[in-house]
Each structure stands twice: as structure tokens, then as C-alpha cells.
PQR file of N, CA, C, O and H, with PARSE charges and radii, in Angstrom:
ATOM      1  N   UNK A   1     105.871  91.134  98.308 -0.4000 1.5000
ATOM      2  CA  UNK A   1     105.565  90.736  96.955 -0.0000 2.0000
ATOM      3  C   UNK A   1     104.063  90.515  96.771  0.5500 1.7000
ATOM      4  O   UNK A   1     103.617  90.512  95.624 -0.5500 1.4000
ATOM      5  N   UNK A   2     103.167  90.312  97.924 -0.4000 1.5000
ATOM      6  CA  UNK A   2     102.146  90.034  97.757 -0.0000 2.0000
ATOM      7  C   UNK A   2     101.356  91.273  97.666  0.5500 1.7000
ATOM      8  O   UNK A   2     100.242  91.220  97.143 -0.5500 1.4000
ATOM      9  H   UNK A   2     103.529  90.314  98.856  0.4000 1.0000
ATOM     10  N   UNK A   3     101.851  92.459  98.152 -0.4000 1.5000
ATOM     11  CA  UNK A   3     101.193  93.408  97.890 -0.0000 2.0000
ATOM     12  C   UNK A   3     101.951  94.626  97.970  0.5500 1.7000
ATOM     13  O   UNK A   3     102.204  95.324  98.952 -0.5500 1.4000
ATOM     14  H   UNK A   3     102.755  92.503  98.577  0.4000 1.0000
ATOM     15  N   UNK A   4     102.474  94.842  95.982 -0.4000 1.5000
ATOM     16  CA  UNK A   4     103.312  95.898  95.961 -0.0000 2.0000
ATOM     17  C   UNK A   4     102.775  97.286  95.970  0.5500 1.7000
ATOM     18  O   UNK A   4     103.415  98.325  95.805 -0.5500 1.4000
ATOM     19  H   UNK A   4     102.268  94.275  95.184  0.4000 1.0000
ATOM     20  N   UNK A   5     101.284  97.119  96.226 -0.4000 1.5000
ATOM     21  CA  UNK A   5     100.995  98.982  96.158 -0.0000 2.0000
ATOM     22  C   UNK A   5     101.564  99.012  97.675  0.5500 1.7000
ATOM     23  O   UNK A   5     102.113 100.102  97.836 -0.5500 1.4000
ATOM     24  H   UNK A   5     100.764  96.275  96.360  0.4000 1.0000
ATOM     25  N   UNK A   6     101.637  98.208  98.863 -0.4000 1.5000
ATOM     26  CA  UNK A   6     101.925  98.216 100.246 -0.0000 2.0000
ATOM     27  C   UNK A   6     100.630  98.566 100.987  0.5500 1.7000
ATOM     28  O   UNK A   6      99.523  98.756 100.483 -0.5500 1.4000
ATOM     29  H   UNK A   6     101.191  97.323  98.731  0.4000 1.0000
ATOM     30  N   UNK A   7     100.978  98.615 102.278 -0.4000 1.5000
ATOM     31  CA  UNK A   7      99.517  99.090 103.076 -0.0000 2.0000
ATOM     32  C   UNK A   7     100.168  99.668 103.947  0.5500 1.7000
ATOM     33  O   UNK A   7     101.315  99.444 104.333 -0.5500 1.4000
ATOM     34  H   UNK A   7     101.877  98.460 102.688  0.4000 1.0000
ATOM     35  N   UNK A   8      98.902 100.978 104.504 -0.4000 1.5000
ATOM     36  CA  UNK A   8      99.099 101.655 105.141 -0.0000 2.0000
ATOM     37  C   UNK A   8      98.584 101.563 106.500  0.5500 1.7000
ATOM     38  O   UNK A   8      97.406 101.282 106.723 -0.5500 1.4000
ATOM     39  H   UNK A   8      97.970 101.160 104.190  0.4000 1.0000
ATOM     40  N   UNK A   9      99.787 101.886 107.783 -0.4000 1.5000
ATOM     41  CA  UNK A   9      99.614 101.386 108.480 -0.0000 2.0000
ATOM     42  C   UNK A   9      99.866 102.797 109.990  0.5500 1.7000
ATOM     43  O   UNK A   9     100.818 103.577 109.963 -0.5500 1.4000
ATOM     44  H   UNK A   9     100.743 102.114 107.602  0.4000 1.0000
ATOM     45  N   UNK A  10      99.112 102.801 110.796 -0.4000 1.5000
ATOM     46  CA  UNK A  10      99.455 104.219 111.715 -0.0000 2.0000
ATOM     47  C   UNK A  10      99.705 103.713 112.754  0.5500 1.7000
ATOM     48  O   UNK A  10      98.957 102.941 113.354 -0.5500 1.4000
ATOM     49  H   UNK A  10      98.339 102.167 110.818  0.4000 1.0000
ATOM     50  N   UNK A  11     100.997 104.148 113.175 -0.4000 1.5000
ATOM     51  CA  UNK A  11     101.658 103.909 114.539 -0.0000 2.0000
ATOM     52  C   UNK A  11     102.129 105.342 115.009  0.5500 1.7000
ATOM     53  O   UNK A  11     102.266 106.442 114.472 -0.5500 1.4000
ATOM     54  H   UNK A  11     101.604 104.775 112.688  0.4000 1.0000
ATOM     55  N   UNK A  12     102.338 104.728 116.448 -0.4000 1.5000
ATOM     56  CA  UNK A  12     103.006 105.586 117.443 -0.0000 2.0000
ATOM     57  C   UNK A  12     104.427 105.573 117.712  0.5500 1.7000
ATOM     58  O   UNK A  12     104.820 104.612 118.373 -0.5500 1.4000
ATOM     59  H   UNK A  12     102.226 103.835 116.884  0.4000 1.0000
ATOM     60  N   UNK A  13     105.352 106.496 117.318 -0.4000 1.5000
ATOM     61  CA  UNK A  13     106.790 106.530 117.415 -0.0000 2.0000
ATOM     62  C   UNK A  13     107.436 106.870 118.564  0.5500 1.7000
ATOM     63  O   UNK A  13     107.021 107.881 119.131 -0.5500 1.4000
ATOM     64  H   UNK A  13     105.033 107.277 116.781  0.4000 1.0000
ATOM     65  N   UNK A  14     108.184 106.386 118.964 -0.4000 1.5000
ATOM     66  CA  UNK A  14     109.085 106.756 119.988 -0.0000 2.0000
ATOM     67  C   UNK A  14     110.354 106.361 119.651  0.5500 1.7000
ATOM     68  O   UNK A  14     110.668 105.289 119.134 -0.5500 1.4000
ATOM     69  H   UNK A  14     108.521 105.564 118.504  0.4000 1.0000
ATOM     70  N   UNK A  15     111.359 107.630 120.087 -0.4000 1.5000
ATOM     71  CA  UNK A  15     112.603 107.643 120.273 -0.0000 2.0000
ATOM     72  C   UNK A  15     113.695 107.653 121.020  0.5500 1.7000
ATOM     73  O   UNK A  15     114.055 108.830 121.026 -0.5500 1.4000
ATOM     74  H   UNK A  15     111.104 108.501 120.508  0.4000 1.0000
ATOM     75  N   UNK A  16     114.337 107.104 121.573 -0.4000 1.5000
ATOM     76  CA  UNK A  16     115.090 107.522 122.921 -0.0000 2.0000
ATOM     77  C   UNK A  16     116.905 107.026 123.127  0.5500 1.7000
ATOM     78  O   UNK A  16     117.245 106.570 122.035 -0.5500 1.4000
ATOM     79  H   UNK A  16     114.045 106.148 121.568  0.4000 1.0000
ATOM     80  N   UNK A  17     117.474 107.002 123.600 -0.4000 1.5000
ATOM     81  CA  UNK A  17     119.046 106.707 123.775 -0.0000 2.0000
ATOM     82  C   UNK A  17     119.366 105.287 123.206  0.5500 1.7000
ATOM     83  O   UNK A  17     120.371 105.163 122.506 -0.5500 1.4000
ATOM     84  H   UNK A  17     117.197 107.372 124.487  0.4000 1.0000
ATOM     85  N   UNK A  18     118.380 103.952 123.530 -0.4000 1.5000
ATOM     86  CA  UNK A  18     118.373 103.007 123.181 -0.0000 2.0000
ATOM     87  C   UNK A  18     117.904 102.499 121.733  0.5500 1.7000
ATOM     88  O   UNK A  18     118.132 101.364 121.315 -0.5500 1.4000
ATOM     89  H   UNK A  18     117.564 104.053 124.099  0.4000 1.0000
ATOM     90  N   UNK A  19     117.098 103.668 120.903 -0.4000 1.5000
ATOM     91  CA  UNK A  19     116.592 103.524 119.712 -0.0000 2.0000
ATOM     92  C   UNK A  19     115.362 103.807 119.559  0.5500 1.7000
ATOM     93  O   UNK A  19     114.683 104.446 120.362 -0.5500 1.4000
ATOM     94  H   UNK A  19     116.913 104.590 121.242  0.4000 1.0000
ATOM     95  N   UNK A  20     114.908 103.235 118.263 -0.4000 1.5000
ATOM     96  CA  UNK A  20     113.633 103.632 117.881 -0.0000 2.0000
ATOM     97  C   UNK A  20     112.301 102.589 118.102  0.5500 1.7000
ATOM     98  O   UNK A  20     112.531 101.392 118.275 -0.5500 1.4000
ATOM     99  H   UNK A  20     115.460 102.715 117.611  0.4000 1.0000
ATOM    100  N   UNK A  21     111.260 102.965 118.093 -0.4000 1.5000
ATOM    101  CA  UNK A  21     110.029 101.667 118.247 -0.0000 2.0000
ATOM    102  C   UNK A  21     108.959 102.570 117.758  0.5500 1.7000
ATOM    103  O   UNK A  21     108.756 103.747 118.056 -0.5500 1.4000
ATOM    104  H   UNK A  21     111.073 103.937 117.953  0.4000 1.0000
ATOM    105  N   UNK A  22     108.097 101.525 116.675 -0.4000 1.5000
ATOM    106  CA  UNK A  22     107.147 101.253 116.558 -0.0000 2.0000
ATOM    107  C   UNK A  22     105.803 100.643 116.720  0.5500 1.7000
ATOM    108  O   UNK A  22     105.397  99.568 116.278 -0.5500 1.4000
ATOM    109  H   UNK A  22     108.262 100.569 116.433  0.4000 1.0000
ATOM    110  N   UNK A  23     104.995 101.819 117.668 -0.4000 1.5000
ATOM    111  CA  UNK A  23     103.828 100.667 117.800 -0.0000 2.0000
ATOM    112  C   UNK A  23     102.411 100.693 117.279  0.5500 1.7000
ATOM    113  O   UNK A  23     101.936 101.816 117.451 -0.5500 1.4000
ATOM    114  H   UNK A  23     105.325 102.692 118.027  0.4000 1.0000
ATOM    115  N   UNK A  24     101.517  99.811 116.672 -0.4000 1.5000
ATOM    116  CA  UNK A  24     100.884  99.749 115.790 -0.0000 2.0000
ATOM    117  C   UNK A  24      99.512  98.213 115.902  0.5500 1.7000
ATOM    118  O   UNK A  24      99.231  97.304 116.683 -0.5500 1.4000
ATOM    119  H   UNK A  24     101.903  98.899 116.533  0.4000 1.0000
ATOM    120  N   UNK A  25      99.167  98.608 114.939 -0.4000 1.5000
ATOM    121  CA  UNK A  25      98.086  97.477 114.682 -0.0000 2.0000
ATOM    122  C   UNK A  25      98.187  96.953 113.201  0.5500 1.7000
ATOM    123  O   UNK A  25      98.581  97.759 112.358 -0.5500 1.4000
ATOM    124  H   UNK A  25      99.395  99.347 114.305  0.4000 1.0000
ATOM    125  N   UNK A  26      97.844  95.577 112.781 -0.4000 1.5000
ATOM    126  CA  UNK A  26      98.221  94.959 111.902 -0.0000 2.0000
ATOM    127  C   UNK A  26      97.055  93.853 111.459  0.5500 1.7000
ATOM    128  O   UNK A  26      97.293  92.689 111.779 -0.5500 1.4000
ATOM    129  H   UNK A  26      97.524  94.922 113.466  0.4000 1.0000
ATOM    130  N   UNK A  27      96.052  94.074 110.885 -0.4000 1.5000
ATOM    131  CA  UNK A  27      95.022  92.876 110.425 -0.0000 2.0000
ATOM    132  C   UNK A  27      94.860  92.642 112.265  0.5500 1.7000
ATOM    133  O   UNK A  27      95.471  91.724 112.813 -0.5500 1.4000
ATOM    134  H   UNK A  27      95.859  95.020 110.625  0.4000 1.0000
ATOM    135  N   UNK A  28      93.950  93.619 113.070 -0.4000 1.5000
ATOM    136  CA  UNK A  28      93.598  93.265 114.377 -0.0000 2.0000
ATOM    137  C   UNK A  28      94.663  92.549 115.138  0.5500 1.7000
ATOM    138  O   UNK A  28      94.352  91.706 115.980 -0.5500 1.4000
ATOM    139  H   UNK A  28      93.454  94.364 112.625  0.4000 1.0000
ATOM    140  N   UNK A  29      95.880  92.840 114.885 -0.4000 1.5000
ATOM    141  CA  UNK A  29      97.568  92.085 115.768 -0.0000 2.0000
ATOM    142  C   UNK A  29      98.273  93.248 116.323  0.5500 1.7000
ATOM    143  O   UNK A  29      98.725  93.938 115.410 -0.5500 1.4000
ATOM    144  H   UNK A  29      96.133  93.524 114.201  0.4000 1.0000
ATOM    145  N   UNK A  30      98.452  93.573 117.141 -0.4000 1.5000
ATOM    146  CA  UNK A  30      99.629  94.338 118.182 -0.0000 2.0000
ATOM    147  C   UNK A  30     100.714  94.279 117.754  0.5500 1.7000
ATOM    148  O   UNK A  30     101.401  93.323 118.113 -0.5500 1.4000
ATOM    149  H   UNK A  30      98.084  93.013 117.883  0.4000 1.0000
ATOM    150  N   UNK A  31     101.341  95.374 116.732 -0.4000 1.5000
ATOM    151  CA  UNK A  31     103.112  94.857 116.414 -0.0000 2.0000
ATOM    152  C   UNK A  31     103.898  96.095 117.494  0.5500 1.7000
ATOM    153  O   UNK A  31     103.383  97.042 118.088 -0.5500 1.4000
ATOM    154  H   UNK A  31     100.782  96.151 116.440  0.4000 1.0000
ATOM    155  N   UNK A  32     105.189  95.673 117.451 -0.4000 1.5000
ATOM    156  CA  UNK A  32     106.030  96.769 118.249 -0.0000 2.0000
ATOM    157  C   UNK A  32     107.541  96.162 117.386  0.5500 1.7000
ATOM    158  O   UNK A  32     108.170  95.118 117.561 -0.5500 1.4000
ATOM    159  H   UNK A  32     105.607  94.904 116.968  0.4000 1.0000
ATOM    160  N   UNK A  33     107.788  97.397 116.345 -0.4000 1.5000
ATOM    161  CA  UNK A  33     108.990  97.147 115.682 -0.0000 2.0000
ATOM    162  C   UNK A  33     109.938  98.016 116.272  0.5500 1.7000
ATOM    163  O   UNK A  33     109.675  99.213 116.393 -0.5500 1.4000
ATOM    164  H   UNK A  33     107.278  98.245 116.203  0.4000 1.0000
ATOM    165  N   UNK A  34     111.130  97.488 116.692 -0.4000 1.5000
ATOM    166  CA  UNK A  34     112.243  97.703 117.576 -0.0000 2.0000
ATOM    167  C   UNK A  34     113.525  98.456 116.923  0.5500 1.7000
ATOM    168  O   UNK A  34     114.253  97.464 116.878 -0.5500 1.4000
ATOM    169  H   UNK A  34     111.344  96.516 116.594  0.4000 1.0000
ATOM    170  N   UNK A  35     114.465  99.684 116.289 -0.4000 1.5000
ATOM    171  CA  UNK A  35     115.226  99.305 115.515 -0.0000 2.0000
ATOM    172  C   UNK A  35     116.507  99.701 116.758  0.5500 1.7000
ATOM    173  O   UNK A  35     116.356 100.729 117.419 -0.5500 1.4000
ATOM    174  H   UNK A  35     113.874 100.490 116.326  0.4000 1.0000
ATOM    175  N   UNK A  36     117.606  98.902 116.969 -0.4000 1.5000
ATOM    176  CA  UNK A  36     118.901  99.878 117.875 -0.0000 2.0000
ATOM    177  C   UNK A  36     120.244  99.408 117.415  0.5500 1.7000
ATOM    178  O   UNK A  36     120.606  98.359 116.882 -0.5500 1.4000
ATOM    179  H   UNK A  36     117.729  98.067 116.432  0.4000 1.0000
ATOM    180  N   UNK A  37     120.995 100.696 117.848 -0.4000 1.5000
ATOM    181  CA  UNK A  37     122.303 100.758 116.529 -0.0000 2.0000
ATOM    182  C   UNK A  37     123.046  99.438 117.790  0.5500 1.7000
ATOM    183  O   UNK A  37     122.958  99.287 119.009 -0.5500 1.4000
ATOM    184  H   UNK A  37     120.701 101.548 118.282  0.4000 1.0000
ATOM    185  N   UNK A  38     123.848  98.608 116.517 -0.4000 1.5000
ATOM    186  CA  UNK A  38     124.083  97.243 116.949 -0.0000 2.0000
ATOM    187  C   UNK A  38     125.188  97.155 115.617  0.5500 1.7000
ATOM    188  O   UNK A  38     124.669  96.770 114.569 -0.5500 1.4000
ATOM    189  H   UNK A  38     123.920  98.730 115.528  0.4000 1.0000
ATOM    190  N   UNK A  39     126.451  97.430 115.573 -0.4000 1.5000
ATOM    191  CA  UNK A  39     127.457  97.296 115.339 -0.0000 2.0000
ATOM    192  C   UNK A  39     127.987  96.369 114.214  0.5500 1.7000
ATOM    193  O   UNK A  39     128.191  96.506 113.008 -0.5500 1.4000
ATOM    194  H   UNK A  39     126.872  97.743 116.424  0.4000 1.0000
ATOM    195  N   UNK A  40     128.128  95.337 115.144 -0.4000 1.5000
ATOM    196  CA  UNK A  40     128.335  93.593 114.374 -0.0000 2.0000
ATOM    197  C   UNK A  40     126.947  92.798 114.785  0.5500 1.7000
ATOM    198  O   UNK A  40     126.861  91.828 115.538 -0.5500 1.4000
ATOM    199  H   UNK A  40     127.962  95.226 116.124  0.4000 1.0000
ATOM    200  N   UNK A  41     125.986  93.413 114.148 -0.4000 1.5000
ATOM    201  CA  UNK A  41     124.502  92.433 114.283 -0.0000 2.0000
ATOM    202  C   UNK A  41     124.801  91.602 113.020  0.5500 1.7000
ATOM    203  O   UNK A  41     125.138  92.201 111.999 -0.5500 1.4000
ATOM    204  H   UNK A  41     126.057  94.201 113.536  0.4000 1.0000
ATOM    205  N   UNK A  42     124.686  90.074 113.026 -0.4000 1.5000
ATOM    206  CA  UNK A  42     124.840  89.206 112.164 -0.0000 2.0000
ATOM    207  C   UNK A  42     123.386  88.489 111.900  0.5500 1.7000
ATOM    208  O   UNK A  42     122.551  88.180 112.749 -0.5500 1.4000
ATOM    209  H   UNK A  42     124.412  89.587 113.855  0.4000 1.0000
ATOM    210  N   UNK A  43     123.323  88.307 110.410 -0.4000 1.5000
ATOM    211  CA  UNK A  43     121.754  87.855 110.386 -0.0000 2.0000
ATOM    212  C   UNK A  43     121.936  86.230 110.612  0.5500 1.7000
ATOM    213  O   UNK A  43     121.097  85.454 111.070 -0.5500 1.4000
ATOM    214  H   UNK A  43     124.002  88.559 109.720  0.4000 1.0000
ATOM    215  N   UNK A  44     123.247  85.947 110.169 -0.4000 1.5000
ATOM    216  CA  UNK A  44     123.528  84.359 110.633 -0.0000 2.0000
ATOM    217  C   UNK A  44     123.848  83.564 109.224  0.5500 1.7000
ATOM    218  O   UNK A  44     124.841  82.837 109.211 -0.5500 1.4000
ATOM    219  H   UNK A  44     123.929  86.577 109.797  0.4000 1.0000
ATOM    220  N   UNK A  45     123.048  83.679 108.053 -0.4000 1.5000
ATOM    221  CA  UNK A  45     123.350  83.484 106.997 -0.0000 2.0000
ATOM    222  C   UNK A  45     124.071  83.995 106.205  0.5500 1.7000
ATOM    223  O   UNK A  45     123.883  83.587 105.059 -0.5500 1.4000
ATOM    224  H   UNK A  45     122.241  84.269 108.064  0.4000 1.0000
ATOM    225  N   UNK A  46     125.178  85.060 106.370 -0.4000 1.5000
ATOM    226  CA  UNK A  46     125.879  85.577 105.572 -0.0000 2.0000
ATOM    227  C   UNK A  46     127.309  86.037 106.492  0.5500 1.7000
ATOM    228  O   UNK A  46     127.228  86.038 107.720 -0.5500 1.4000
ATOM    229  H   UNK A  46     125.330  85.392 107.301  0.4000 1.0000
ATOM    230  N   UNK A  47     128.432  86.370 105.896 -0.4000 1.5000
ATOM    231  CA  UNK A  47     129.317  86.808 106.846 -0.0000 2.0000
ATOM    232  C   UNK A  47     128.809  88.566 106.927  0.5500 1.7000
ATOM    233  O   UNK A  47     129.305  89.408 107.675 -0.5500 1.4000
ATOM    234  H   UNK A  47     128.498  86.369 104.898  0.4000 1.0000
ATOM    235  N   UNK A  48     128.032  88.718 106.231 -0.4000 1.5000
ATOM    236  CA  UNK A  48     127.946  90.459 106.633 -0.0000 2.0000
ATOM    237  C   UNK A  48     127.510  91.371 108.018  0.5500 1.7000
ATOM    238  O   UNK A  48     126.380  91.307 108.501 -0.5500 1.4000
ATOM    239  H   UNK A  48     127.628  88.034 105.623  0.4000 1.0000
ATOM    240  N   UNK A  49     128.240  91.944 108.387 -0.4000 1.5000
ATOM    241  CA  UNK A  49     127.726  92.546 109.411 -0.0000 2.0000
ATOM    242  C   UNK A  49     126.812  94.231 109.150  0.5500 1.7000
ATOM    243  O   UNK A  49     127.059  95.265 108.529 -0.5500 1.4000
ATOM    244  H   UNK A  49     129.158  91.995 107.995  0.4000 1.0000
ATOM    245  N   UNK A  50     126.050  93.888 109.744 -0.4000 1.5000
ATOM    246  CA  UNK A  50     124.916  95.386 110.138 -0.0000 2.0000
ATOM    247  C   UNK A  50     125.477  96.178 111.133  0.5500 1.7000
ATOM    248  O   UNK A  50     126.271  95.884 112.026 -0.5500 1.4000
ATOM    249  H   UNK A  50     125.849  93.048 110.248  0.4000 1.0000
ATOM    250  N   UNK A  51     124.811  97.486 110.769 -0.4000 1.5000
ATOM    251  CA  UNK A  51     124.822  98.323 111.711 -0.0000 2.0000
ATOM    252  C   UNK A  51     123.474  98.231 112.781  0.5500 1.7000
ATOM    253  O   UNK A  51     123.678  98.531 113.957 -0.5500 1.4000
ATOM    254  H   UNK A  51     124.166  97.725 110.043  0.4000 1.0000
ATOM    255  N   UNK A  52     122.385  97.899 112.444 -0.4000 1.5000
ATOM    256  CA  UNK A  52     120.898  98.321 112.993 -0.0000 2.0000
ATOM    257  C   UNK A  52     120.498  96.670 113.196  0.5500 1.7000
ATOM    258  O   UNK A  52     120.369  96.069 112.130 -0.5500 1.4000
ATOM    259  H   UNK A  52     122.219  97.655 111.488  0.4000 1.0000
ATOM    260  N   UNK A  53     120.301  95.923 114.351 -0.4000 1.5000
ATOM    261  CA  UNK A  53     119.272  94.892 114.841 -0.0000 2.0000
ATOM    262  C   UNK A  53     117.473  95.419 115.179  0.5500 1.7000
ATOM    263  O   UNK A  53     116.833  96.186 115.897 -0.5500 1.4000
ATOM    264  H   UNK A  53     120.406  96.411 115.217  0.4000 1.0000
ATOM    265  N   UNK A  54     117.327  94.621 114.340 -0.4000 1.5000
ATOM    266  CA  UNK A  54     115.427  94.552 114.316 -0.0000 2.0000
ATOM    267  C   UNK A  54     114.959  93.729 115.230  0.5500 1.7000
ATOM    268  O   UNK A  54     115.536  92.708 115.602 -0.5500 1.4000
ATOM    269  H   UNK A  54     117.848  93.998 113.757  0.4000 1.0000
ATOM    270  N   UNK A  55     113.530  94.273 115.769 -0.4000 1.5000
ATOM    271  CA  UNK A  55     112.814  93.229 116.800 -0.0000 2.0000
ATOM    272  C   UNK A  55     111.467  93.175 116.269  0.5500 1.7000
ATOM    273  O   UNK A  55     110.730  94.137 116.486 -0.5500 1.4000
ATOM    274  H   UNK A  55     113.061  95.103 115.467  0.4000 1.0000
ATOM    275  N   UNK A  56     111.047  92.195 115.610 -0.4000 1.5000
ATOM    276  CA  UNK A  56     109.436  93.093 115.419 -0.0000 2.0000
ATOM    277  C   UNK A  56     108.744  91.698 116.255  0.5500 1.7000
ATOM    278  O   UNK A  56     109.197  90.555 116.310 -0.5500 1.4000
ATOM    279  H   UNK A  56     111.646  91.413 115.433  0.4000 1.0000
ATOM    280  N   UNK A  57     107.441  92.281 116.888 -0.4000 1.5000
ATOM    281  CA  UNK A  57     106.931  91.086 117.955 -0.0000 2.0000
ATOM    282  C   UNK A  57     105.302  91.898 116.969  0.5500 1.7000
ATOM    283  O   UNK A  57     104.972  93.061 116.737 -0.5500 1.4000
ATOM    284  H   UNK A  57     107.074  93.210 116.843  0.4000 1.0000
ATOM    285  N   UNK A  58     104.578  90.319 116.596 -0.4000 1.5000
ATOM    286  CA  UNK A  58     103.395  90.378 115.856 -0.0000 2.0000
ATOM    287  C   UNK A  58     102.154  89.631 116.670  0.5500 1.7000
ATOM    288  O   UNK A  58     101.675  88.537 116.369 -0.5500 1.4000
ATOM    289  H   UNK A  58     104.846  89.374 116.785  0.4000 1.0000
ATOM    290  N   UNK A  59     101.823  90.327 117.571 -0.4000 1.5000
ATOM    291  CA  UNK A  59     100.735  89.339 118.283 -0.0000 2.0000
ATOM    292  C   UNK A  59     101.806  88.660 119.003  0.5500 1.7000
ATOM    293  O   UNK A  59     102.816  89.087 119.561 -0.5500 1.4000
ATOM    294  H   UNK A  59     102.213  91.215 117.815  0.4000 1.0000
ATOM    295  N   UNK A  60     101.188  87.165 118.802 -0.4000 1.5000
ATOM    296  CA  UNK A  60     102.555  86.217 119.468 -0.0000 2.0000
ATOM    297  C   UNK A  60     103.918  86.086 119.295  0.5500 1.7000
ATOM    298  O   UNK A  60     104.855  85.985 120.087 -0.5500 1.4000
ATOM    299  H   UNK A  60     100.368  86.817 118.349  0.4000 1.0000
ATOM    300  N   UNK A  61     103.810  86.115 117.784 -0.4000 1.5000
ATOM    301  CA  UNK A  61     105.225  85.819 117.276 -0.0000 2.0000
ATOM    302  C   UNK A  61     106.174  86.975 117.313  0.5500 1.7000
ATOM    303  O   UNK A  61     105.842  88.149 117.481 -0.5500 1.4000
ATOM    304  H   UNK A  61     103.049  86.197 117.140  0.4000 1.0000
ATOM    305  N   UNK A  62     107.871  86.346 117.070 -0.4000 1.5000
ATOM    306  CA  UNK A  62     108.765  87.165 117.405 -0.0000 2.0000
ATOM    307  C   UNK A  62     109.404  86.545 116.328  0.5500 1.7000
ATOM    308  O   UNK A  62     109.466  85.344 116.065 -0.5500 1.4000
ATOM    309  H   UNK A  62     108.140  85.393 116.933  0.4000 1.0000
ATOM    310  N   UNK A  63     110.272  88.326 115.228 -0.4000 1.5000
ATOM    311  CA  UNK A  63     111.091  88.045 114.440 -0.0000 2.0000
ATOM    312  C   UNK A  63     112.040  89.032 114.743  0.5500 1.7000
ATOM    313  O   UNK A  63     111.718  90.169 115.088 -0.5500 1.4000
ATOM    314  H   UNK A  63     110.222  89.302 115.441  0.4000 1.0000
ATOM    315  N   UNK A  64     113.481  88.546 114.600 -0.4000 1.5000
ATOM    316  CA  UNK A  64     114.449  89.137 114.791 -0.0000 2.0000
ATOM    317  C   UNK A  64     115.412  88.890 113.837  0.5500 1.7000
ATOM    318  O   UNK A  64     115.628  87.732 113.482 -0.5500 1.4000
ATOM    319  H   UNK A  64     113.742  87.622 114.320  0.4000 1.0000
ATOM    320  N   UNK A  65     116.226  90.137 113.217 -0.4000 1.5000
ATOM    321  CA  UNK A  65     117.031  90.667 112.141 -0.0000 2.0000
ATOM    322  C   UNK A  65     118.170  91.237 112.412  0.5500 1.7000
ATOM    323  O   UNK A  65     118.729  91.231 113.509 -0.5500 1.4000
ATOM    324  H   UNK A  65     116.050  91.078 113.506  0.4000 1.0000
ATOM    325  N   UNK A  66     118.653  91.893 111.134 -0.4000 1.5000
ATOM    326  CA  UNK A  66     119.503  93.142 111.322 -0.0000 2.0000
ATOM    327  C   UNK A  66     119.109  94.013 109.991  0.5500 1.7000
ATOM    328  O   UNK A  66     118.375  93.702 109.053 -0.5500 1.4000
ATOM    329  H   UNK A  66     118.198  91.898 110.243  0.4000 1.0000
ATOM    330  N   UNK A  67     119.914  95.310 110.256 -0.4000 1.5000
ATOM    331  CA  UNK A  67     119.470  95.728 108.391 -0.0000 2.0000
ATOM    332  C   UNK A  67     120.372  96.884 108.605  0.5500 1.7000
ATOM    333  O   UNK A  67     121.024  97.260 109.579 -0.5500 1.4000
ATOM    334  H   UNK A  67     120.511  95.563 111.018  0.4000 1.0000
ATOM    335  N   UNK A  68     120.210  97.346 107.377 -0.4000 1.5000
ATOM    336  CA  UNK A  68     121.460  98.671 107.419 -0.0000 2.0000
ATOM    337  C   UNK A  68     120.213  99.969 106.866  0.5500 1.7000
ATOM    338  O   UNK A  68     118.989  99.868 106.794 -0.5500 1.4000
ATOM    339  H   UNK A  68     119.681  97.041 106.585  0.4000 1.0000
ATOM    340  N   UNK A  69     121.331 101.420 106.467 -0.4000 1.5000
ATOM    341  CA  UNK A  69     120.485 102.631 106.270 -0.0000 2.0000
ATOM    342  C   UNK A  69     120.104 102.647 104.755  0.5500 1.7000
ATOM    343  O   UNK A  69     120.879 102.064 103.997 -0.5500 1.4000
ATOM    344  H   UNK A  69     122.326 101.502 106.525  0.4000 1.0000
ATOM    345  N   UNK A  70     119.095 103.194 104.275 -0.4000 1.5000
ATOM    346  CA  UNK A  70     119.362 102.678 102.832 -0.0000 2.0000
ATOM    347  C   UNK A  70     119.738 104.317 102.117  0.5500 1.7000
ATOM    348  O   UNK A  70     120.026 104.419 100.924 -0.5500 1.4000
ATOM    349  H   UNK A  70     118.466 103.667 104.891  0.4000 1.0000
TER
END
């Protein structure tokens, strides 16, 4: 919301049996966004289940999700 034109951002993709990853740079931060097919991934707040669990690690911090295909 803070920035709907978005920003553009260049990473390195990789793909393999376990899923997909993204790795990248972010305002001078190291991200590596994680996506792998995950069944009943629950975000915890809802009864809905996902197909796809997220990992994204930002510098230090670590956020973890789920999300579906759109």
C-alpha cells in the first residue's frame, strides 16, 4: 500500500524437486523467498488451507506463510 506503482527488484531463480527460490537484494538486505507445494499449509488465522508455504528470510528476519495460485 505504501507503494502501489511497486519496485523493481532483480533476482536469481532457481528451481528444483523441492520448489522454487528467490534470491535478491532489497534496500542493501539479502532476501531468499522460498515457495514449496505444501498441501494443508495453515496460516493459523483462518481454517483455510493452502496449497504453497512461503519462507521469505530479509537480512535477519524470518517470515513465514502460505498462499495459493492466483
Amino acid at each position: 500500500m505504501e507503494d502501489p506503482k511497486g519496485t523493481r527488484v532483480w533476482t536469481q531463480y532457481t528451481r528444483n524437486e523441492a520448489g522454487e527460490v528467490w534470491l535478491g537484494t532489497l534496500n542493501g538486505k539479502v532476501f531468499e523467498l522460498q515457495l514449496r507445494p505444501e498441501l494443508g499449509c495453515s496460516d493459523g488465522m483462518s481454517d483455510k488451507r493452502y496449497p504453497v508455504s512461503v519462507k521469505l528470510s530479509l537480512g535477519t528476519e524470518l517470515f513465514k506463510g502460505c498462499a495459493e495460485p492466483i
